[in-house]
C-alpha positions as CSV (number, residue, x, y, z in Angstrom):
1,X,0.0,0.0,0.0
2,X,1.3,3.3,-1.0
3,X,0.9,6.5,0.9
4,X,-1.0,9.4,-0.3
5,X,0.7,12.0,-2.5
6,X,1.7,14.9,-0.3
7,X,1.7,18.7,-1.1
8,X,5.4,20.8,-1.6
9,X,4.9,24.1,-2.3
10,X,8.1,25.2,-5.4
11,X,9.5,28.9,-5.3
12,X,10.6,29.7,-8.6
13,X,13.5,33.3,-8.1
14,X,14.2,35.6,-10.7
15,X,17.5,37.0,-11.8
16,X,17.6,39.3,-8.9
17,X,16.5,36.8,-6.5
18,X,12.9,37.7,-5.8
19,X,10.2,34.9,-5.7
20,X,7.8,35.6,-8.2
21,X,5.9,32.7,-8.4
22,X,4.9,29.7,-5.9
23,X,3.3,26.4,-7.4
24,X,1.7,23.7,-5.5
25,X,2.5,20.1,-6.7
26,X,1.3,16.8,-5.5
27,X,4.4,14.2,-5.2
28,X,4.5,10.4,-3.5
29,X,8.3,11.3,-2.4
30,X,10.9,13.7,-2.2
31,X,12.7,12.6,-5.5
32,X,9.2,12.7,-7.2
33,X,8.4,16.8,-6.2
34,X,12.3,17.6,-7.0
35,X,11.8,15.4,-10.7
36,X,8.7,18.0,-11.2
37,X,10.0,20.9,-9.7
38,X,13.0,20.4,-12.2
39,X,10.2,20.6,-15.5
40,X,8.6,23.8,-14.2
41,X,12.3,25.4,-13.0
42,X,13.5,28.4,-14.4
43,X,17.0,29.5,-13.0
44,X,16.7,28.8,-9.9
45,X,14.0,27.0,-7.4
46,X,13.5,25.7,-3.6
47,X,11.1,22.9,-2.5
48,X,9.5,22.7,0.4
49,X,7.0,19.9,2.6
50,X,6.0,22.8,4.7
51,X,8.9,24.0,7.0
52,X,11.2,21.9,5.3
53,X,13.7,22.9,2.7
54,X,13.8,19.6,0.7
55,X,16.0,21.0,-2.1
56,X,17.5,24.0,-3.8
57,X,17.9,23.8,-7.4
58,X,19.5,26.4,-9.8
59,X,19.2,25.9,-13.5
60,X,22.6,27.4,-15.5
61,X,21.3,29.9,-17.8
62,X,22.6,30.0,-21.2
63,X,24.7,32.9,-22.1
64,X,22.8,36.0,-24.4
């Protein structure tokens, strides 16, 4: 029996770093929320099961 998907909340940052947007997503595990988080990323991302940080992720951007 598997466990219920839980809620993480993703912060995606701008350039400056300023969160402009927060996403909800619904993930079995850890390494599930951080595989989707990683699809919606932009440069740079945190994930968090409500007080915890699970991951901080920053996306190289190419060069203009």
């Amino acid at each position: 029996m598997s466990a219920p998907p839980k809620t993480y909340r993703v912060y995606r940052f701008d350039k400056a770093p300023k969160a402009v947007t927060a996403d909800f997503i619904k993930a079995a595990h850890d390494r599930e929320a951080i595989a989707k988080a990683e699809a919606l990323a932009a440069a740079k991302c945190e994930v968090w099961d409500g007080k915890r940080l699970v991951a901080s992720l920053e996306r190289e951007q190419p060069s203009s």
